[in-house]
Backbone as XML, in Angstrom:
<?xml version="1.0"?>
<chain id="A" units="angstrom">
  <residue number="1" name="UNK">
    <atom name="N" x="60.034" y="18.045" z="77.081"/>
    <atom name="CA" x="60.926" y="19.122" z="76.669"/>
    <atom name="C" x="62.233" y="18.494" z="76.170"/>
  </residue>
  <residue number="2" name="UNK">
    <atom name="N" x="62.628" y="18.742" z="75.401"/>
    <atom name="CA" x="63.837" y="18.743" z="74.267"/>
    <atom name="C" x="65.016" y="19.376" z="74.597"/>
  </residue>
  <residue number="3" name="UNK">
    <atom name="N" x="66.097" y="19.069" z="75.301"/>
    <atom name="CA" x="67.300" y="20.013" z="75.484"/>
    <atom name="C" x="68.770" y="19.703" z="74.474"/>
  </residue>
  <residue number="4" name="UNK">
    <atom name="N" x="68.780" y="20.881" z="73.953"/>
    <atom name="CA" x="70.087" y="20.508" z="72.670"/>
    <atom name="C" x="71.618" y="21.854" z="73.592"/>
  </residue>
  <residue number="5" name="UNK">
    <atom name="N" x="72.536" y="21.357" z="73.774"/>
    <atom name="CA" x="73.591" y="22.041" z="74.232"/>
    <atom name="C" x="74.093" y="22.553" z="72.705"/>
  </residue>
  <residue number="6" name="UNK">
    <atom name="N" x="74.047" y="23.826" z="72.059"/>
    <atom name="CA" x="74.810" y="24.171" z="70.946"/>
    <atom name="C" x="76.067" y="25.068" z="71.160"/>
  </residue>
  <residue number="7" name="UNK">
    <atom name="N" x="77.647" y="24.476" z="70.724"/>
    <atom name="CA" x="79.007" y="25.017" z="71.075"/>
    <atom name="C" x="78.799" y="26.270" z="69.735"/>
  </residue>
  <residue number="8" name="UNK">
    <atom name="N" x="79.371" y="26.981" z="69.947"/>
    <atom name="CA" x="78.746" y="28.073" z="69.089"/>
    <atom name="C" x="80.748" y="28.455" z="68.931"/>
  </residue>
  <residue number="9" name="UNK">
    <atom name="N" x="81.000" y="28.751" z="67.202"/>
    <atom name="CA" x="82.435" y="29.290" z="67.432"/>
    <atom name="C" x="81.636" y="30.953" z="66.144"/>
  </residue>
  <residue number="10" name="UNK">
    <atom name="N" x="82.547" y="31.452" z="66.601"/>
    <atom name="CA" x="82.281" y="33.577" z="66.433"/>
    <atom name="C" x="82.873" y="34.217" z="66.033"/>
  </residue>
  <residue number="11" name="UNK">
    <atom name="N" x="82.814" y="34.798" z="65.254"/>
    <atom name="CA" x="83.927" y="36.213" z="64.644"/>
    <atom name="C" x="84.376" y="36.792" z="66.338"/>
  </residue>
  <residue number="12" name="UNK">
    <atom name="N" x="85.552" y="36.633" z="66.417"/>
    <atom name="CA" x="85.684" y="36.868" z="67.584"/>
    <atom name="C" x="85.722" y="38.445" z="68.140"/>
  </residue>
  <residue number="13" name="UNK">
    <atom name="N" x="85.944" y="39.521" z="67.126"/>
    <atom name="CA" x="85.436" y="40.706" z="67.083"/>
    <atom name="C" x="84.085" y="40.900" z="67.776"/>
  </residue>
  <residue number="14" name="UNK">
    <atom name="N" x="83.044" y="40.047" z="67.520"/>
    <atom name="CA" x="81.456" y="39.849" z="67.519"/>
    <atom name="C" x="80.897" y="39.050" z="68.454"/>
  </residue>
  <residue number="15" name="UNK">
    <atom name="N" x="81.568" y="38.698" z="69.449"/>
    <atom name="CA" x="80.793" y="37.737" z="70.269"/>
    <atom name="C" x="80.065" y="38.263" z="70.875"/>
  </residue>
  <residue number="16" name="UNK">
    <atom name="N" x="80.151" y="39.339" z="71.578"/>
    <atom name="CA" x="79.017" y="40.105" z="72.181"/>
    <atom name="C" x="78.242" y="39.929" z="71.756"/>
  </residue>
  <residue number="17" name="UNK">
    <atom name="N" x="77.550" y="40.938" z="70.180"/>
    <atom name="CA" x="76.500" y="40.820" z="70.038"/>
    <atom name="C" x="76.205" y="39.528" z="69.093"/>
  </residue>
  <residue number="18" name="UNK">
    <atom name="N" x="76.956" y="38.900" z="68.440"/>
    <atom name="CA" x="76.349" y="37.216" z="68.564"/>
    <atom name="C" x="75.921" y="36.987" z="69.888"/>
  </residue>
  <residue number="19" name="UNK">
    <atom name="N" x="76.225" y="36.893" z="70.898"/>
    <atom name="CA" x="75.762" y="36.117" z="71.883"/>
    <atom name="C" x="74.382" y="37.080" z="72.190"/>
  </residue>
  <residue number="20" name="UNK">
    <atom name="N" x="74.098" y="37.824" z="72.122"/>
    <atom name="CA" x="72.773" y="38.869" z="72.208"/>
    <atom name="C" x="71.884" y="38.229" z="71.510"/>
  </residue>
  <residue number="21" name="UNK">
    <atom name="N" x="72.068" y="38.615" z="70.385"/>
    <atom name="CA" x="71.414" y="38.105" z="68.653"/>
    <atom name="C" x="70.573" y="36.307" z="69.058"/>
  </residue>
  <residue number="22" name="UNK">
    <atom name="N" x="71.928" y="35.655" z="69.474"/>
    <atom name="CA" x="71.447" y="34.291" z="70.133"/>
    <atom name="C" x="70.746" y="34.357" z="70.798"/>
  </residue>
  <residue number="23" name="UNK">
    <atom name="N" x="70.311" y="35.013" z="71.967"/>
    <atom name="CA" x="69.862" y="34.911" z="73.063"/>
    <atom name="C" x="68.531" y="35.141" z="72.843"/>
  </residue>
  <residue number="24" name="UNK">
    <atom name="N" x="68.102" y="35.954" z="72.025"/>
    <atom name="CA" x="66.658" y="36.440" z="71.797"/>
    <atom name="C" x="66.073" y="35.759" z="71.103"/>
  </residue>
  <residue number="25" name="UNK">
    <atom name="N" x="66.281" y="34.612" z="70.927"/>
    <atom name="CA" x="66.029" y="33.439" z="69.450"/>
    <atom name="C" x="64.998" y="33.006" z="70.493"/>
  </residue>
  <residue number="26" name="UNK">
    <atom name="N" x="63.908" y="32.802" z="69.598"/>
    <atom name="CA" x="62.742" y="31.916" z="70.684"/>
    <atom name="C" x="63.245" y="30.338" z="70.835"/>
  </residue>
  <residue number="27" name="UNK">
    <atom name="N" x="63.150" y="29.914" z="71.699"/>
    <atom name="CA" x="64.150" y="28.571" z="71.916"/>
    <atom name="C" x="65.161" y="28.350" z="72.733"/>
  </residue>
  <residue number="28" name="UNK">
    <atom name="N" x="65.909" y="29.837" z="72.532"/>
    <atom name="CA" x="67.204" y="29.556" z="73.346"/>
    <atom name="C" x="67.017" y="30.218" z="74.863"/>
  </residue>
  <residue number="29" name="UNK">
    <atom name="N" x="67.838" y="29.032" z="75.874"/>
    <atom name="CA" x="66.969" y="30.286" z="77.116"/>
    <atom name="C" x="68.230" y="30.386" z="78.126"/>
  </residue>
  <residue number="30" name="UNK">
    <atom name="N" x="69.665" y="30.180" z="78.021"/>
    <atom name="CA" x="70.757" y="31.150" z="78.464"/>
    <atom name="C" x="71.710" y="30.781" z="77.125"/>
  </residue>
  <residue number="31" name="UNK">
    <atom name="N" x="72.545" y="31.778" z="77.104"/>
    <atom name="CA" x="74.232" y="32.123" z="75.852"/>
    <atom name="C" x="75.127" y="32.145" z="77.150"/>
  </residue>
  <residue number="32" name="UNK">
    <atom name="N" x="76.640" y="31.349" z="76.952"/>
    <atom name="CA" x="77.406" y="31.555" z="77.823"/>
    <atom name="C" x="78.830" y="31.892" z="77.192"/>
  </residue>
  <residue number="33" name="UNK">
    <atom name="N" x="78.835" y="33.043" z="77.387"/>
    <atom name="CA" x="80.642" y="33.450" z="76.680"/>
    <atom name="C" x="81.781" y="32.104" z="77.047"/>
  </residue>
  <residue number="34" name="UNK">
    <atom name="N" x="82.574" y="31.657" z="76.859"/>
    <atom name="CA" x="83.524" y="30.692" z="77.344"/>
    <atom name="C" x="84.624" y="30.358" z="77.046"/>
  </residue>
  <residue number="35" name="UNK">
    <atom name="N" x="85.217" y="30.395" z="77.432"/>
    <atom name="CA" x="87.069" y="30.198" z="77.499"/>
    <atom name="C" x="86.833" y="28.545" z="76.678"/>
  </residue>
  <residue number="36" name="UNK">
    <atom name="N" x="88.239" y="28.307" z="75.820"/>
    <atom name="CA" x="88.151" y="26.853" z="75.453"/>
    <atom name="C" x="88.292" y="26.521" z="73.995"/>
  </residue>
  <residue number="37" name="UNK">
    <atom name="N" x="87.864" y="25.504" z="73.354"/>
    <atom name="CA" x="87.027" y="25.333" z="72.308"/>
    <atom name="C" x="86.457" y="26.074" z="71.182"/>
  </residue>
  <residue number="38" name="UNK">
    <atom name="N" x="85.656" y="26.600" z="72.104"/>
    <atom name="CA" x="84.625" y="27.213" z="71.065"/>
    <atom name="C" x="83.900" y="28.903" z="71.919"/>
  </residue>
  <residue number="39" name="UNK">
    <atom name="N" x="83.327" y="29.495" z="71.234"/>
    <atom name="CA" x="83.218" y="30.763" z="71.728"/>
    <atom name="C" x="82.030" y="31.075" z="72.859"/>
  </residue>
  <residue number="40" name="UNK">
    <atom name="N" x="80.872" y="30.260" z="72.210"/>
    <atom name="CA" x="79.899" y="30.553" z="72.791"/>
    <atom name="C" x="78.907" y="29.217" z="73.315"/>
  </residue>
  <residue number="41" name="UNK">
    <atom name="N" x="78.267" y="28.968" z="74.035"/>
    <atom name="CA" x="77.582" y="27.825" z="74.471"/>
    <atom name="C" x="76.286" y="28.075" z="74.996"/>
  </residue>
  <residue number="42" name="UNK">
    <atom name="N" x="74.676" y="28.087" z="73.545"/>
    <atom name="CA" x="73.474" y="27.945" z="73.632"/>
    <atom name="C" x="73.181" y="27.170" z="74.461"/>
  </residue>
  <residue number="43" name="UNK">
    <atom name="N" x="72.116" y="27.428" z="75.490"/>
    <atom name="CA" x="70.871" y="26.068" z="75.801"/>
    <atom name="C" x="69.671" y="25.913" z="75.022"/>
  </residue>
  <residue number="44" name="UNK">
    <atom name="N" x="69.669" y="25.217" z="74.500"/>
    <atom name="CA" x="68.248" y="25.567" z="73.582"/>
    <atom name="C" x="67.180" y="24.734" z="74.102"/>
  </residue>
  <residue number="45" name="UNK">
    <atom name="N" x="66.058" y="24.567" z="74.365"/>
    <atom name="CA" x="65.289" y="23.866" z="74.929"/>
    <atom name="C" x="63.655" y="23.667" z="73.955"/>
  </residue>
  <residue number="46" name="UNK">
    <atom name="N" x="63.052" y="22.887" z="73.386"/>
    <atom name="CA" x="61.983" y="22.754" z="72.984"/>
    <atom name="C" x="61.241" y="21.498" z="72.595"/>
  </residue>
  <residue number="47" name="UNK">
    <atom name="N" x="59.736" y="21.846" z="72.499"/>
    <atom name="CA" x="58.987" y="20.891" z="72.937"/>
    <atom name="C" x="58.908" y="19.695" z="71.684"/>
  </residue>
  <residue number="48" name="UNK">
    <atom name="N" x="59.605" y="19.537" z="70.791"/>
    <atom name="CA" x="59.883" y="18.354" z="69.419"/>
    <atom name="C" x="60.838" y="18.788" z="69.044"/>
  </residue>
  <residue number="49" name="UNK">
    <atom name="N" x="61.395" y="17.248" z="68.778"/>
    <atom name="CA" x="62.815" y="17.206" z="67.877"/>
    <atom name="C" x="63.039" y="18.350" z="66.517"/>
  </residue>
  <residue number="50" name="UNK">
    <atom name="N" x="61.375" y="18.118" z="65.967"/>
    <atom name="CA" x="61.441" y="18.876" z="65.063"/>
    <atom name="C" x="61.932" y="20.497" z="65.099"/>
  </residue>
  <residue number="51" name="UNK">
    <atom name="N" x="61.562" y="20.500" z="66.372"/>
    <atom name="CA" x="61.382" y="22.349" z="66.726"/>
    <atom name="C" x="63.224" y="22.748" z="66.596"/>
  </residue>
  <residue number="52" name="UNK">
    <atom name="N" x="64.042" y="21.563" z="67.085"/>
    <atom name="CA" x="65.726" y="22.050" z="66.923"/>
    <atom name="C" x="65.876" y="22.253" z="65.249"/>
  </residue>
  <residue number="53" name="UNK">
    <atom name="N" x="64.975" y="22.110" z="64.298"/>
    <atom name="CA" x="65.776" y="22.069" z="63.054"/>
    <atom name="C" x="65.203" y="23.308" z="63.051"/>
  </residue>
  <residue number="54" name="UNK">
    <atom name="N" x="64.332" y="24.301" z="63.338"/>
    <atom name="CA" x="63.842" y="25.522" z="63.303"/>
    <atom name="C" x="65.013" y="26.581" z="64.343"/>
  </residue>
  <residue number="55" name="UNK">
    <atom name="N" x="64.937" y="25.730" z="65.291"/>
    <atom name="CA" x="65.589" y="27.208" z="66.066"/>
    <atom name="C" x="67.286" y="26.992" z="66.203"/>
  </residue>
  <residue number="56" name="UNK">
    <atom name="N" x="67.612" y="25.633" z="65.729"/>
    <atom name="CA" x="69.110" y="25.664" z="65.549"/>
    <atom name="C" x="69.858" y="25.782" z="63.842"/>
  </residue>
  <residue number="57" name="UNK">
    <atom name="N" x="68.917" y="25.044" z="63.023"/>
    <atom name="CA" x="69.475" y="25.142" z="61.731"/>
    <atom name="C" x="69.118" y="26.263" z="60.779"/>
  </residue>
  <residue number="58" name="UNK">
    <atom name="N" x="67.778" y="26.518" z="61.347"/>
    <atom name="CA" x="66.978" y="27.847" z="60.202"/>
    <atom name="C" x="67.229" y="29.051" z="60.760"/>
  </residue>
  <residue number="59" name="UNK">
    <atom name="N" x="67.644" y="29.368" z="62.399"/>
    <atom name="CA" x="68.158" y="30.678" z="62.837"/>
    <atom name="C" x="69.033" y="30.495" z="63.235"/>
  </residue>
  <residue number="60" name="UNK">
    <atom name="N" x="69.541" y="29.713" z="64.265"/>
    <atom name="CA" x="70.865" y="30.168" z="65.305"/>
    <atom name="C" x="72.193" y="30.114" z="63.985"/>
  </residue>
  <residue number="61" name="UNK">
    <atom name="N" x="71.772" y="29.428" z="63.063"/>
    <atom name="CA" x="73.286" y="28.957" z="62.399"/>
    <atom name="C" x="73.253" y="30.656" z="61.550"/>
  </residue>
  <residue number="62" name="UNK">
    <atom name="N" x="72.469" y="30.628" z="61.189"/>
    <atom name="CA" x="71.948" y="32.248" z="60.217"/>
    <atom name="C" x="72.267" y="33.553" z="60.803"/>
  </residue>
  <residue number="63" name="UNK">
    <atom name="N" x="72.191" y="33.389" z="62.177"/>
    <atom name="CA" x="72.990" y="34.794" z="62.867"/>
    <atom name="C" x="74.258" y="35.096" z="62.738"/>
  </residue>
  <residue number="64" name="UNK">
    <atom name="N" x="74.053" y="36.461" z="61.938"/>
    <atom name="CA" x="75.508" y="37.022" z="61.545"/>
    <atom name="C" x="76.927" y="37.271" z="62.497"/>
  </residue>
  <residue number="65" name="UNK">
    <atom name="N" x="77.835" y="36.586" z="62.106"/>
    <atom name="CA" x="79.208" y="36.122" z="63.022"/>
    <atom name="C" x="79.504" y="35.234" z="63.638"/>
  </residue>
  <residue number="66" name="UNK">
    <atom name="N" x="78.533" y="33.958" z="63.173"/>
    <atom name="CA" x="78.405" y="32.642" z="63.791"/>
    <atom name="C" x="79.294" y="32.057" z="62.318"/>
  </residue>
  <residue number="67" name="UNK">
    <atom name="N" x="80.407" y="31.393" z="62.825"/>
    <atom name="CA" x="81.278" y="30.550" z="61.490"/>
    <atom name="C" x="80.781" y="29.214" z="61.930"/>
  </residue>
  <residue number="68" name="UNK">
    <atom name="N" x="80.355" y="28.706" z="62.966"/>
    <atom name="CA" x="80.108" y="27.107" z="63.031"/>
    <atom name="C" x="79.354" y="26.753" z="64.297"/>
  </residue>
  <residue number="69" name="UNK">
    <atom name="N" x="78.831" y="25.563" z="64.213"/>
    <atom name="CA" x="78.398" y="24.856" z="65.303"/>
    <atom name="C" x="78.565" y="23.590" z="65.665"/>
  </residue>
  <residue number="70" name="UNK">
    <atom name="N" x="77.960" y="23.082" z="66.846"/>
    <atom name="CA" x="78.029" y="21.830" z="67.201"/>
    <atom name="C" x="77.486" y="21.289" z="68.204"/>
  </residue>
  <residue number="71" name="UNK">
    <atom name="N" x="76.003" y="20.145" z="67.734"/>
    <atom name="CA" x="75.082" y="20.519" z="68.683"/>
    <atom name="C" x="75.368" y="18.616" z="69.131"/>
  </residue>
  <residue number="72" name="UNK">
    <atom name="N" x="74.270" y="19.273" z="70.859"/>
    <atom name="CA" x="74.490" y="18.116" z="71.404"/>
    <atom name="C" x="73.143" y="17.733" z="71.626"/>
  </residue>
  <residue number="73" name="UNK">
    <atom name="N" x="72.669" y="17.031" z="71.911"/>
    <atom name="CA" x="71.002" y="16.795" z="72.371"/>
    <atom name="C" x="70.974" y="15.255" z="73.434"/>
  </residue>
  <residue number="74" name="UNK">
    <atom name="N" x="70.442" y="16.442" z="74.819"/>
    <atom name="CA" x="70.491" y="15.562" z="75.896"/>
    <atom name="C" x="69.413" y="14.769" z="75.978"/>
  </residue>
  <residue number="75" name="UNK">
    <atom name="N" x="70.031" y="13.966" z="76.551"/>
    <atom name="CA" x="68.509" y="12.198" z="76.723"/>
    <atom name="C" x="67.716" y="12.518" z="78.109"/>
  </residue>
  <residue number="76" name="UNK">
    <atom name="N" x="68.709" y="13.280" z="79.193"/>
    <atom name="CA" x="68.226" y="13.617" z="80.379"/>
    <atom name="C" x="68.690" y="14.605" z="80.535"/>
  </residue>
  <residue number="77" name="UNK">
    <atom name="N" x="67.902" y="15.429" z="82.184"/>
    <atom name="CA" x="68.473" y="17.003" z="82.397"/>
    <atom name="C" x="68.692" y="16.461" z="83.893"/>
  </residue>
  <residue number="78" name="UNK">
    <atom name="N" x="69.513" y="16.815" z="84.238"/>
    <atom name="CA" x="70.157" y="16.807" z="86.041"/>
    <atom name="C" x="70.394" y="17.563" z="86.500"/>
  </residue>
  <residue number="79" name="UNK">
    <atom name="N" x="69.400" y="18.554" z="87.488"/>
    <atom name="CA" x="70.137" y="19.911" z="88.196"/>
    <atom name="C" x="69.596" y="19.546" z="89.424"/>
  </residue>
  <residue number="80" name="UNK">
    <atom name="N" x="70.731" y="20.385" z="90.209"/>
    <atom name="CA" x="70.255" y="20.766" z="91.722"/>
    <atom name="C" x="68.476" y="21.408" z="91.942"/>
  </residue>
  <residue number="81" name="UNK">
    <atom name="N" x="68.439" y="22.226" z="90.828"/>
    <atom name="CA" x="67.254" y="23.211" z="91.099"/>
    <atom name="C" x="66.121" y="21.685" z="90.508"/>
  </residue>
  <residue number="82" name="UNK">
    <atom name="N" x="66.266" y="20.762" z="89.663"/>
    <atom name="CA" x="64.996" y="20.027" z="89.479"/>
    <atom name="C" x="65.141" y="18.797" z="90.577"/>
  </residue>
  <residue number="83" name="UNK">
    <atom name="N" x="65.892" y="18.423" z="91.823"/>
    <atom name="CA" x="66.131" y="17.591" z="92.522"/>
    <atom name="C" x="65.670" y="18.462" z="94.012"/>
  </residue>
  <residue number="84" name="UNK">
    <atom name="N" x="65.689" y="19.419" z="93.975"/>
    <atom name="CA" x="65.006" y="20.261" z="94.828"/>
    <atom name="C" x="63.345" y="20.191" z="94.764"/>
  </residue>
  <residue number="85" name="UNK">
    <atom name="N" x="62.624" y="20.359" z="93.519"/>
    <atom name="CA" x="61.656" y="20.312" z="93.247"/>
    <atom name="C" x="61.414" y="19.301" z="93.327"/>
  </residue>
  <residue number="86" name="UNK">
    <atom name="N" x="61.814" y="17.973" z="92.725"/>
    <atom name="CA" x="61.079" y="16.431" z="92.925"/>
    <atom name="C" x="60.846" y="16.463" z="95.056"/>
  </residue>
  <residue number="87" name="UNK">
    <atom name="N" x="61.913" y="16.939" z="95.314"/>
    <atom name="CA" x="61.634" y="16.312" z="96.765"/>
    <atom name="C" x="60.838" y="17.693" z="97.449"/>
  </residue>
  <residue number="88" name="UNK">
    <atom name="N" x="60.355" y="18.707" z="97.164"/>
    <atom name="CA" x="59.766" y="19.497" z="97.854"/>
    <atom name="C" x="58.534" y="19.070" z="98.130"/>
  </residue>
  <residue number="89" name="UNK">
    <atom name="N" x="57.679" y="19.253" z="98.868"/>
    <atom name="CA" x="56.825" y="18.962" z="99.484"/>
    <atom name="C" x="55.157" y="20.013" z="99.525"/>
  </residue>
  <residue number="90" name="UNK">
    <atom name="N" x="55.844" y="21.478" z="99.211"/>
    <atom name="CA" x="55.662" y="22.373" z="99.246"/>
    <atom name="C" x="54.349" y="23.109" z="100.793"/>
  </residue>
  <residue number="91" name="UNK">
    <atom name="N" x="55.642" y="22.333" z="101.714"/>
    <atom name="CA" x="55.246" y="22.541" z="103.478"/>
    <atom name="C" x="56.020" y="24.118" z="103.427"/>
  </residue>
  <residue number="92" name="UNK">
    <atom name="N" x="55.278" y="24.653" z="104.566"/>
    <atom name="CA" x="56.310" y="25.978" z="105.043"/>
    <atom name="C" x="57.072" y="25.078" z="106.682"/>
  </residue>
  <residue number="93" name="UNK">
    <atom name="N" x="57.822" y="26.002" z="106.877"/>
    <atom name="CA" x="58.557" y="25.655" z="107.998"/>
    <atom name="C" x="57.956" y="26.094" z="108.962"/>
  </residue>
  <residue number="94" name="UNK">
    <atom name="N" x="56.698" y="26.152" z="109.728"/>
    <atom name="CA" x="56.485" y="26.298" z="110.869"/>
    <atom name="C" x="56.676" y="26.222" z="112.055"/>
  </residue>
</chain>
C-alpha cells in the first residue's frame, strides 16, 4: 500500500464541501480541516505509484475550489493502531 499525505489549499468560502467532494474520491480515506498553512489535509492511500497520478492529479486537483496542492508520499506508516496489531496475539483474556 502506497500512502501520499496531500496539503490541500481552498476557496476558503468552500472548504466544507471541498473537503466532502475530497473525501468521496476512491483513494482518499480521511480529509482533515486545519488551522496553518494550508486548508485541508488528504490521506490518500493506494496500491501503485501509478494509482496517485489517477486519484491525486486526474481528480483530487480537478475538484472545484481546490487552488493548489502539495503532495507528500510516505516510505513508511507508524501508528499506535498498526503496533498494536504486529504485537497482538489474538489470545482473549481469560
Amino acid at each position: 500500500m502506497i500512502s501520499a499525505i496531500v496539503l490541500i489549499n481552498a476557496e476558503v468560502d468552500r472548504i466544507p464541501e471541498v473537503a466532502q467532494a475530497i473525501a468521496e474520491l476512491d483513494g482518499v480515506s480521511e480529509v482533515y480541516s486545519v488551522a496553518g498553512d494550508v486548508d485541508l489535509i488528504a490521506m490518500v492511500r493506494v496500491r501503485a505509484h501509478e494509482d496517485l497520478a489517477d486519484v491525486i492529479a486526474d481528480r483530487l486537483n480537478k475538484v472545484d475550489g481546490v487552488t493548489g496542492t502539495s503532495t507528500h508520499i510516505a516510505f513508511r506508516t507508524y501508528s499506535r493502531h498498526d503496533l498494536e496489531a504486529a504485537f497482538s496475539l489474538g489470545l482473549d483474556d481469560a
